[in-house]
N, C-alpha and C positions, 0 to 999 in steps of 0.2 A: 526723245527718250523720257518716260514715264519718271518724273521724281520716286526715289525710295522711301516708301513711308515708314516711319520707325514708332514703335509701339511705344506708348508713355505710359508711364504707372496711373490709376489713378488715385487723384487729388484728395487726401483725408483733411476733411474739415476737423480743426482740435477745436475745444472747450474748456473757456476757464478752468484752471485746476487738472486740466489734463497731466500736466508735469510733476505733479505729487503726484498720483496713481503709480502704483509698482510697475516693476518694468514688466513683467510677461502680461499684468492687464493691459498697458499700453500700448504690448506687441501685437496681444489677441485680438485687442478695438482694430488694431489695424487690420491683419489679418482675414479677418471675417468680413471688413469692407470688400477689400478683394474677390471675394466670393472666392469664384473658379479661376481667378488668373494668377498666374505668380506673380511676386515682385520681389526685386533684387535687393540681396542683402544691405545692400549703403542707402536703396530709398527706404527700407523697413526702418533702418537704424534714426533718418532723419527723420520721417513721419512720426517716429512713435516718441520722438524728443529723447533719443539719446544722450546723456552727456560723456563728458570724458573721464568719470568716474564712474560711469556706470557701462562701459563698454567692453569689459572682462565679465560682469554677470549679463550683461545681452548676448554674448556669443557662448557664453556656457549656458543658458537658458536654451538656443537654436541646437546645440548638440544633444543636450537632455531630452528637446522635444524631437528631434530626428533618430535618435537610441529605441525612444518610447515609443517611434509608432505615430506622434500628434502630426509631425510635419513631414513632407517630403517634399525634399532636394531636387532641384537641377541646374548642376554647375553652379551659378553666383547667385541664383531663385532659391525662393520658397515658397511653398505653399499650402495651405491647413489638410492633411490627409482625406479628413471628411468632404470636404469639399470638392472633390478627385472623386469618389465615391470608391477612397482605398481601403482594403480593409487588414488591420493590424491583423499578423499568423505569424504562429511557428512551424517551420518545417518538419513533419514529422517522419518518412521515409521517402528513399529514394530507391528506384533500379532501374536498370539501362534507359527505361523508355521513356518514365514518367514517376511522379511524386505527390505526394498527400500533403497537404498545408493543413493545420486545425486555427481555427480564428479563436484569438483572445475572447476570454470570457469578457461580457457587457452586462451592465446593472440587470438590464431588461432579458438578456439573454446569455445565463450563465455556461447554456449545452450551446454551440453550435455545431452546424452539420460539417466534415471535414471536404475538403477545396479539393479539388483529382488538377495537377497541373502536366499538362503534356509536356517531355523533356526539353524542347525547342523551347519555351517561356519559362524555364527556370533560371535562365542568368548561372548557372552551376551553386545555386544556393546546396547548402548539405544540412543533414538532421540537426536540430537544437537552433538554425539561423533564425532569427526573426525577421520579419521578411513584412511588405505591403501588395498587396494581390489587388488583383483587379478581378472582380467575379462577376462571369457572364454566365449563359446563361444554363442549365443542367442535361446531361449528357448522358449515354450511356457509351461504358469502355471494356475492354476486358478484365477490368474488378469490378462491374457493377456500372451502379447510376448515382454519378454523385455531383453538383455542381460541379463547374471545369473556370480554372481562372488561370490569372498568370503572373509572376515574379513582375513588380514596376521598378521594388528598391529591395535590396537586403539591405536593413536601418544597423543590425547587429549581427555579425560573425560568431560565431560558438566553435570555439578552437579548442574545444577540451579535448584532451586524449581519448582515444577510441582500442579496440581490440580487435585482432582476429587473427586467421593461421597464414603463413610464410605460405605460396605457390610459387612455383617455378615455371615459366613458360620460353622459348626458344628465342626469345629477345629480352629476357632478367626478371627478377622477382616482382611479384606484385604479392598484394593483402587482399584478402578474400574476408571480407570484415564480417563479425558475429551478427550485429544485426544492422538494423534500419538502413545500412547502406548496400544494397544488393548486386554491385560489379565489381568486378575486380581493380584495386587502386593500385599504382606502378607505385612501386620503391627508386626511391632514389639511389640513383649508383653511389656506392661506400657507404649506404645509409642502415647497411643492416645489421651493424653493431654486436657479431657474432651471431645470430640467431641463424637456423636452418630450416631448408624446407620442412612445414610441417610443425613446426614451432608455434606454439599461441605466444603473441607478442602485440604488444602496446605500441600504438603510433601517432604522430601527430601529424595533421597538414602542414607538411614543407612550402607546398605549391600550389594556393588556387590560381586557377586558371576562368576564363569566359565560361569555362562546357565542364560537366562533371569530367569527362577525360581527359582535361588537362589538368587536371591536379596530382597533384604527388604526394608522398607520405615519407615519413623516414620514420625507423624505429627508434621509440628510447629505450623499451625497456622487454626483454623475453623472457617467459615465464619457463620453457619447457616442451615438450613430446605435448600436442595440441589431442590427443586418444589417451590419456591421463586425467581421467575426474577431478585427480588433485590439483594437478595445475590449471586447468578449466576456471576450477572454482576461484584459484587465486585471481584469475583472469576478470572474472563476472565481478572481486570486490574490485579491482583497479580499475574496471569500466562503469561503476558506481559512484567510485571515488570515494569508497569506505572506510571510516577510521579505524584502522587495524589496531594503533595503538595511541596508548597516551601520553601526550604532550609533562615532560617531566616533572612541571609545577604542581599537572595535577595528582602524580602518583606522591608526589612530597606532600601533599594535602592528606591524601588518603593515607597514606602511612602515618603522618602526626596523628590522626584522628581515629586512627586503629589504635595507638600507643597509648592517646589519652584516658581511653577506655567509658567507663562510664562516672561521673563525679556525684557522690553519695548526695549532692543537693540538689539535683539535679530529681531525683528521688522522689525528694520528701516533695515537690513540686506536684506529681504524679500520682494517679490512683494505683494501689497497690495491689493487681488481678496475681500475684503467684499463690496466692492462696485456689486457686480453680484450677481445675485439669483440664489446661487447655495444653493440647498438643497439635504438629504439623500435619498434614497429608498431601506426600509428592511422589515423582517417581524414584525407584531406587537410587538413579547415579545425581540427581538433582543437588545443589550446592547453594544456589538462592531462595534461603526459604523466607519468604516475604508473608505469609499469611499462617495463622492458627487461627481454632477454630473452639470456641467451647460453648454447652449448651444445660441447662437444668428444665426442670417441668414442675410446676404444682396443675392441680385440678384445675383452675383455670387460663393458666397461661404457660409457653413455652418462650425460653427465655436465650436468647441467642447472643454469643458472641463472637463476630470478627477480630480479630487481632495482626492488625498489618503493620511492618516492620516501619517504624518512626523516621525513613530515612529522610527528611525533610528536618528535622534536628540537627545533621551531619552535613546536610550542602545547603548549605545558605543563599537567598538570592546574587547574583552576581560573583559567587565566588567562582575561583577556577575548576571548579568539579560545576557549579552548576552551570558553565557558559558548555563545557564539554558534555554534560548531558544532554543538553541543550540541542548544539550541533546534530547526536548523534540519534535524538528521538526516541531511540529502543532499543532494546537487544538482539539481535539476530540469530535465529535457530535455523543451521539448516545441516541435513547428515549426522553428523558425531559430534558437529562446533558449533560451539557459541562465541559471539563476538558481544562480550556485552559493554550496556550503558555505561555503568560504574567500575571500577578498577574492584579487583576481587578483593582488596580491602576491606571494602566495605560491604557489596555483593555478596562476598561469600563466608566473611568474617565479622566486624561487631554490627551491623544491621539485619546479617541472617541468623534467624530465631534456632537458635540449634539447639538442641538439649539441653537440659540443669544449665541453662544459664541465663544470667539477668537479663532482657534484652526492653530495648525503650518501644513501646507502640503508641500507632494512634487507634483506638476500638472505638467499634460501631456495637454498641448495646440495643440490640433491638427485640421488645418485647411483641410475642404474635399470640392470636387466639388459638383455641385448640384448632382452628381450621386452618390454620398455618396465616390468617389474612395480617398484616401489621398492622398494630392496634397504636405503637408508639418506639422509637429512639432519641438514644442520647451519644454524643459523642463524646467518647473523651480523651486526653491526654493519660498514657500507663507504662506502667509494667509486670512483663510477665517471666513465666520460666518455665517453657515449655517441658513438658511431663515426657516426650517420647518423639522421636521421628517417625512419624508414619509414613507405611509403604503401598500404595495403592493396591498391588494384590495381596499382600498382604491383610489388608483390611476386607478385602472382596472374598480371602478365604475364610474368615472371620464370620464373614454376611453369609457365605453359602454352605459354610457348617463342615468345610473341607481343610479348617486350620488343623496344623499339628500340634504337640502337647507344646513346644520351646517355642510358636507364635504365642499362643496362650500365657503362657507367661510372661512374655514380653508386655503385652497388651493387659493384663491381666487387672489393674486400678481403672483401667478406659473402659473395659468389655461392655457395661453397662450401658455406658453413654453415647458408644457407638451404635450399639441398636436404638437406643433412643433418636439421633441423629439420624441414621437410616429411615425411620418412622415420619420425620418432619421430612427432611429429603424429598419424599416420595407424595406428602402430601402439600407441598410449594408447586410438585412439577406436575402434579395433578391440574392443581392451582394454572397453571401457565399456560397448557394446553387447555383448558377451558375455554380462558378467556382466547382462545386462536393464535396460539403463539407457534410457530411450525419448527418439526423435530424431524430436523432434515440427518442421514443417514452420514456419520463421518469415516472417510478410508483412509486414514495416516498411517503411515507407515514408520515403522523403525529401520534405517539402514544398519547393519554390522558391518563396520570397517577395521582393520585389520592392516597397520603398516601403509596408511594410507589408497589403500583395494579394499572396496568394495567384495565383502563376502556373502552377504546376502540380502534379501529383501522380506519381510518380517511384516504381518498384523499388527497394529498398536491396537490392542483391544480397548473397548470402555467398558468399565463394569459400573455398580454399584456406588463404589467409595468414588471414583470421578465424578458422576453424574450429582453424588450428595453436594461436594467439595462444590462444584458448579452452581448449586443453586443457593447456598450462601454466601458465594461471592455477588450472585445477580440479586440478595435481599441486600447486603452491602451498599452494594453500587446503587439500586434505587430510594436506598433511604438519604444515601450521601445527597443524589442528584434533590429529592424533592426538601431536606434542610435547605438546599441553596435556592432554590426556587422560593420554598416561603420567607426566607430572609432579603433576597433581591439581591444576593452577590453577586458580585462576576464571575463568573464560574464557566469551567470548561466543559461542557458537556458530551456525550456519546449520542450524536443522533442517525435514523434511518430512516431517509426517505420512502414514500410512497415507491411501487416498480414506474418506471415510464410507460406508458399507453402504449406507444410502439411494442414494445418490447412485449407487453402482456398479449397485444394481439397476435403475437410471434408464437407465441406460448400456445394461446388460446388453438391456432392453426393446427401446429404440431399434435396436440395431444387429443384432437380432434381426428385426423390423421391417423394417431395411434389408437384408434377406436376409446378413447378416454372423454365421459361425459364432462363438458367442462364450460356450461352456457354460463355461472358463476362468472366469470372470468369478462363477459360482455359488459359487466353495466357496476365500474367503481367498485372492484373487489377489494372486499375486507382480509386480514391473515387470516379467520377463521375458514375462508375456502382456498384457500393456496395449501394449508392443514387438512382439510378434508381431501383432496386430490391427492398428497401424500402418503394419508394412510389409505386411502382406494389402492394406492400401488406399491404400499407393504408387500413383501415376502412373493411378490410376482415378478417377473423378466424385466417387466418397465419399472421397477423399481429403481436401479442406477440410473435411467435416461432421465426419471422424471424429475429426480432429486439434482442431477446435472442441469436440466433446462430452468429449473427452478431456479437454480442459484445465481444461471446466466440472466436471468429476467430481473432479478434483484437488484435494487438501487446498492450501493455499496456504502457502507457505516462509515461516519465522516468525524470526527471532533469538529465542535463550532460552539461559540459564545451564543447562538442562539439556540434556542429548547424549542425543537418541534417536535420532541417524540420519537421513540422508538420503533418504526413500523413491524419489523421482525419480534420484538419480544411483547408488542403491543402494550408498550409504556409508555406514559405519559412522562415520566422523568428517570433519567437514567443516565451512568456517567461510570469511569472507569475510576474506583479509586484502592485497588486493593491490589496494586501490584505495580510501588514506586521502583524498586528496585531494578526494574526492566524498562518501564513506559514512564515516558516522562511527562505526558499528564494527568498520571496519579499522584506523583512527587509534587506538579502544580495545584492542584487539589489540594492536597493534604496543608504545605503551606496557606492556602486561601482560608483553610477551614480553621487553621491552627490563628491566624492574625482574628477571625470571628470567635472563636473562644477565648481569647484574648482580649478581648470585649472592646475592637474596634470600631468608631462605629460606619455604618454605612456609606455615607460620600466620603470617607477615608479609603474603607476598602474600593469604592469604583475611582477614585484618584491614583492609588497605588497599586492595581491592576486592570482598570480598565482599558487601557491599549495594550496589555500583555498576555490580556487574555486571546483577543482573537490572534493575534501572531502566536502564540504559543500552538492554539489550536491549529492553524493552517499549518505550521510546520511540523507538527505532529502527525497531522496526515499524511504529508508528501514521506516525510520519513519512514513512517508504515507501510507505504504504497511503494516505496525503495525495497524495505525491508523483505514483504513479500514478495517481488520478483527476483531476488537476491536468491531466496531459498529455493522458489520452481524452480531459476535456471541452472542455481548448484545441482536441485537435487534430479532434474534432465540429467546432465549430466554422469552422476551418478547410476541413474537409471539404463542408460546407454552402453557406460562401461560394464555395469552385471550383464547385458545382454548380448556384450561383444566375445563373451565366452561360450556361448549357444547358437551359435547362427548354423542354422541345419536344421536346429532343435523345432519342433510341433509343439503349441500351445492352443487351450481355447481361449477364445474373447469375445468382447460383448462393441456388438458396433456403436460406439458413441456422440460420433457426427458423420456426416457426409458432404461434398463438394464436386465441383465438376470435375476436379482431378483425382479423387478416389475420395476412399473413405478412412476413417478413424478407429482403429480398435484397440481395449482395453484389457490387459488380462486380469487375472485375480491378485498376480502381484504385485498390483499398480502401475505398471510400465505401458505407457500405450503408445500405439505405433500408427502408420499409416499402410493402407494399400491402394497403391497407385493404380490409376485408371488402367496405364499401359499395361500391369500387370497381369490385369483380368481376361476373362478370356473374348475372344475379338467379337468386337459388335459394332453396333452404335449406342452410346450411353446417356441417358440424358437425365439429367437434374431436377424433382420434380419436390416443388415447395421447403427443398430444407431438410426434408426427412428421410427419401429415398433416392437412392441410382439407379434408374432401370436402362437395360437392356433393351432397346427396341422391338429387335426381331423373336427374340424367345421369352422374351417378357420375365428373363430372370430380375429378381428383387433386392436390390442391397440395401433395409430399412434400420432405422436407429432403432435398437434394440435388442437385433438377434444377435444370435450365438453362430458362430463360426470358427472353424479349426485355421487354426493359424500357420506358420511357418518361418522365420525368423530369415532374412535372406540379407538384410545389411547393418552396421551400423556407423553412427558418427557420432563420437565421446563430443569432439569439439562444440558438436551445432545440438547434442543432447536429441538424436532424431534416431528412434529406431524404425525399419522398413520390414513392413510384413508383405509374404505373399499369401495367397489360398494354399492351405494344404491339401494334397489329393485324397 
C-alpha cells in the first residue's frame, strides 16, 4: 500500500529584521510566497514571527482581510484572493433562477462589467452580501450577454432589513419582496407580528439556508394596506434606512440657536448688504429660503449679488447638528414631503432669509461685462434684510405683463430690477448655450394630496423668473468653484464626466434609426453636438424620446475633490454652493471658504480638510443617489395610486422604450405604464436594436416615439407599476 503523502507548507526564508516589520507586512511577505496554495493558519502565524502579543492583532488583521475581500478562507487555510484569480462583488439582485454580482471598483478600473451567476453557484448569497466570484468565461442568458461567474466565498452577510407585501399561499405566508429580491420568501410561523395579507411590512432574515429557498424571514415591523401610496412610501424610507427624525441632542442645539438669535457683534464683524434690495425668489408653499438675489448696472458693468443663507455660522464642525447633517447628506423632496437635513429651527427659522428680517449671509459679489462674461468676484462674510418674498409666478406675471394692480404693489420698490435681472438672465443663458451647454426639456410634476390621497397630477411649469433664479445660482457656483481652484484649497467640487463610448454608440444607433442625422456623435463629441441634436428635435414627436435617450447616455454629476470639469454645463470649474440649508456640500464649502477668508493659510487648510474632503464628497453622492431613488419610487407609487382610479379609462402616450416583453408608454401626465407583449395582438414579435417591436408576419411597428391610445387595464400602488393595454 502506497504511503500517504501529505502536503507541507512551503518553507519561508525570514531576514534579518524581519521581526520589527508590522504584522500584516510580515503576513503579506508570507502570503505572496505561497503564490496559489493556501497555508494553514498556525504555519502563517509561525512563519511570519508571530509573538504572543501580537496574536489578537494577527487574527483581527485575517478577519479584516477576509470581510474585505483580500483573503479567502478554507476551513484552517488561507489564501491571498488575487492569487485564486477571485474577484471581490456585491450582490446585486436575485430571482428564482439566477443573480447579478457587480465587482468592487479597482484604481485601474472604476466601472466594471456586472457578473450574470447561475442560481446553482450562488451559495444562496442575497442583495448587499459581498461575495468572491470566480469569473469565467462570457455568455449569453435570458437578460442578455454578460460574463457568467460563481459564488467561491460570501466574506460579508448584509442583514439589513428589507420590504415587501404579506401573500398568502395554501402552506402559510410568504414576502413577495419590493425589489432586488425576485421570489417569494416563506414567513416564519408566529413571525408575522399582526401584519395581514397584503400588508407592506419590513422583514429581516431569520434563516439562511445553502439555496435562496431555504431562507426564511420574520416580520418586525408593518406599515399597512400595501395599494396605499402612503404607506408605500413609508415603506421605501424604512428600506432606505432614512432619518425620519432627529436624535434629541440635535433638536436641543437647534432650538438653543434659534433662541440665541442673532448677537449685535457678530454684526459689526460683517458687511452691512441691508441697505440693497435684495430679495427671495421661490415657490409659493417654500419655507427654506437659503438664497437672495440682488443686482445694479452702470454703463459698463452689471453688478450681481448672491446672497446664501450663513448656515455654516450655526453648525459647526463636529457638532451634533453637523455629524447629523452629515449622515443625512440632503433633503428629500418627494410628493407633498420634505424630509429635511436641518431641524426646521434652523431651516425654516433663523437661517431662512424671510422678510424684514436680519439674517447672517455668505455673498458672492460678482461683477460682469455688459455681455454678461465675469470680468471679477469677491466673497464675503454679511448681512441682509430681505425686501419681499418672491413668488415665482408671481414674478413670471410681472415679466409677461399679466400682473394685477395688488402684485404691483407688492413688488412695487423691485419692479425695476426685476427687469433688469430678466435682461442679464437671458443674456448668461444666451451665454451657456453658446458655448454648447444642452437645454434639455424638464417634466416635473406637482402632485396634489389631500388626507394623504393622491388628487391629482399637475405641470410644474418653468417660466421666466425660474430659469433667471437658475442662472445666478450657476454664476454663484462657478465663481465659488474657480476662487478655490486659484487658491489650491480643498474643496468639494461638482463634476461631469464625459458620456461613456458605449453608451454614445447606443445613442448614436438609435437616433440613426429614428431617421436623426447624428455622424457628430462617431468621432469624441463635444456638448455643442448633443445641443445641436436637441434642438433638431425641438417641438417635433422625438422630442421626449431624444431628450429621454440623452439623459440615459449621460455620465451622471458626482461631487469629488478632484476638478475635471463640468461636461454638461461645459465648465471648467463648478461646485455647488448656494444651497446649505438642504445639501451638505455647500454647508462644507461655505465653512472651507469662510476658514480662507479668515486668512488661513494653505497647508493649514489642506491639514484641516484634506481627508474630509473626499469623504465628504463620496458621501454626499451616495446620499443623493439614495435621495433620488427615494422620490421615483415614492412618487411610482403615487403615480399608481392616481391611476388605480381610472382603470377602463383611454389615454394617449408616447412610446418611450421597448423590450422583448413589450413596450414603455408615457402619458402627458407623467404616469408611464407598460404594454405587455402578451397583450398585443398574436404574432411573432421580435426585438430589433432597442428601438422597435416588430410583428413578423404583418410587419406592424411598435417604435420609440409614436403616439398610441392607450387603455388602463391594471394597477399595483405597492410595486408603483401601472399596465396598459392598446385601446380599440
Amino acid at each position: 500500500m502506497a504511503k500517504k503523502k501529505h502536503h507541507s507548507p512551503k518553507k519561508f526564508r525570514t531576514t534579518a529584521g524581519f521581526s520589527r516589520l508590522d504584522v500584516r507586512t510580515r503576513v503579506m511577505r508570507v502570503l505572496r510566497h505561497q503564490k496559489q496554495e493556501p497555508i494553514g493558519i498556525r504555519v502563517l502565524e509561525i512563519q511570519a514571527q508571530i509573538d504572543r502579543s501580537e496574536r489578537t492583532q494577527f487574527l483581527d488583521l485575517l478577519e479584516s482581510m477576509e470581510k474585505s475581500g483580500e483573503l479567502h478562507r478554507r476551513k484552517n487555510s488561507v489564501v491571498l484572493a488575487s492569487s485564486q484569480g477571485l474577484v471581490p462583488a456585491r450582490i446585486i439582485s436575485v430571482n428564482e433562477r439566477f443573480g447579478f454580482a457587480r465587482p468592487e471598483p479597482l484604481p485601474d478600473k472604476p466601472q466594471q462589467e456586472d457578473v450574470f451567476l447561475p442560481g446553482r453557484y450562488m451559495m444562496g448569497a442575497m442583495p448587499g452580501d459581498r461575495v468572491l466570484l470566480r469569473v469565467s468565461q462570457r455568455r449569453a442568458h435570458s437578460e442578455g450577454e454578460n460574463l457568467e461567474g460563481a459564488v467561491a466565498q460570501i466574506v460579508e452577510q448584509n442583514n439589513a432589513p428589507f420590504t415587501g407585501v404579506v401573500v398568502r399561499q395554501p402552506d402559510g405566508y410568504y414576502l413577495r419582496p419590493d425589489r432586488l429580491v425576485r421570489f417569494l420568501l416563506p414567513i416564519e410561523k408566529g413571525q408575522l407580528h399582526g401584519s395581514r395579507e397584503g400588508d407592506k411590512v419590513q422583514v429581516q432574515l431569520s434563516h439562511r439556508g445553502e439555496t435562496h429557498f431555504s431562507h426564511r424571514v420574520a416580520v418586525v415591523q408593518s406599515f399597512g394596506d400595501a395599494q396605499e401610496a402612503q404607506v408605500c412610501c413609508q415603506a421605501v424610507l424604512a428600506n432606505y434606512q432614512t432619518r425620519t427624525e432627529f436624535p434629541p441632542e440635535v433638536l436641543q442645539e437647534a432650538q438653543q440657536l434659534e433662541q440665541r438669535g442673532i448677537p449685535i457683534s457678530e454684526l459689526s464683524e460683517r458687511m452691512d448688504l441691508t441697505g440693497l434690495d435684495v430679495f427671495t425668489i421661490d415657490s409659493a408653499d417654500s419655507k427654506d429660503l437659503d438664497d437672495a438675489v440682488s443686482l445694479e448696472r452702470d454703463d459698463e458693468h452689471w453688478y450681481l449679488g448672491v446672497h446664501i443663507a450663513d448656515v455654516s455660522h450655526y453648525v459647526r464642525q463636529g457638532s451634533p447638528l453637523d455629524l447629523e447633517a452629515y449622515r443625512r447628506g440632503t433633503s428629500i423632496y418627494y410628493a407633498d414631503q420634505v424630509i429635511p437635513m436641518l431641524p426646521k429651527e434652523l431651516s425654516n427659522g433663523i437661517c431662512s432669509l424671510n422678510p424684514d428680517e436680519v439674517r447672517l449671509t455668505f455673498s458672492a459679489l460678482v461683477t460682469l461685462k455688459p455681455s454678461g462674461e465675469i470680468e471679477g468676484f469677491r466673497f464675503v462674510k454679511s448681512y441682509i434684510r430681505s425686501r419681499v418674498k418672491g413668488v415665482y409666478r408671481e414674478i413670471n406675471a410681472i415679466l409677461d405683463g399679466t400682473a394685477e394692480q395688488e402684485l404691483l404693489d407688492k413688488y412695487a420698490q423691485l419692479i425695476p430690477q426685476i427687469h433688469l435681472m430678466h435682461q442679464l438672465a437671458r443674456l448668461l443663458r444666451a451665454r451657456r448655450f453658446d458655448r454648447g451647454a444642452m437645454n434639455i426639456s424638464s417634466n416635473e410634476s406637482k402632485f396634489v394630496i389631500e388626507n394623504g390621497k393622491i388628487q391629482d397630477i399637475l405641470p410644474r411649469p418653468t417660466g421666466e423668473s425660474e430659469r433667471m433664479i437658475e442662472e445666478f445660482m450657476l454664476t454663484a457656483n462657478e465663481a465659488a468653484a474657480t476662487l478655490a481652484m486659484q487658491q489650491e484649497m480643498p474643496f468639494i467640487y461638482r463634476v461631469h464626466e464625459q458620456p461613456p463610448v458605449a453608451k454614445v454608440n447606443l445613442l448614436y444607433d438609435l437616433l440613426t434609426r429614428l431617421g436623426m442625422q447624428a455622424d457628430k456623435l462617431t468621432e469624441q463629441p463635444q456638448p455643442k453636438d448633443f445641443s445641436e441634436l436637441l434642438e433638431r428635435a425641438r417641438g417635433t414627436e422625438l422630442e421626449p424620446v431624444v431628450n429621454a435617450q440623452l439623459l440615459r447616455t449621460m455620465a451622471k454629476a458626482v461631487y469629488s475633490e478632484r476638478n475635471i470639469g463640468h461636461f454638461g454645463l461645459v465648465l471648467e470649474n463648478y461646485t455647488h454652493f448656494t444651497s446649505p440649508i438642504r445639501r451638505y456640500p455647500d454647508l462644507a464649502i461655505h465653512r472651507i471658504l469662510t476658514s480662507y477668508l479668515a486668512g488661513m493659510p494653505q497647508d493649514k487648510l489642506k491639514k484641516r480638510y484634506g481627508s474630509f474632503v473626499p469623504a465628504a464628497s463620496k458621501n454626499s453622492s451616495e446620499m443623493e443617489v439614495n435621495a433620488m431613488n427615494i422620490e421615483r419610487d415614492c412618487e411610482a407609487c403615487y403615480r399608481a395610486e392616481y391611476m388605480s382610479s381610472r382603470i377602463g379609462q383611454c389615454f394617449e402616450g408616447r412610446i418611450t422604450g421597448v423590450a422583448n416583453y413589450g413596450f414603455y408608454v408615457e402619458l402627458d401626465n407623467s404616469v408611464e405604464g407598460m404594454v405587455s407583449v402578451h397583450d398585443l395582438p398574436e404574432g411573432e414579435y421580435q426585438l430589433e436594436e432597442g428601438i422597435e417591436l416588430k410583428e413578423l408576419r404583418s410587419g406592424k411597428v411598435y417604435r420609440v416615439g409614436q403616439l398610441h391610445p392607450v387603455k388602463v387595464a391594471s394597477v399595483n400602488v405597492s410595486a408603483g407599476q401601472v399596465n396598459f393595454v392598446l385601446a380599440d
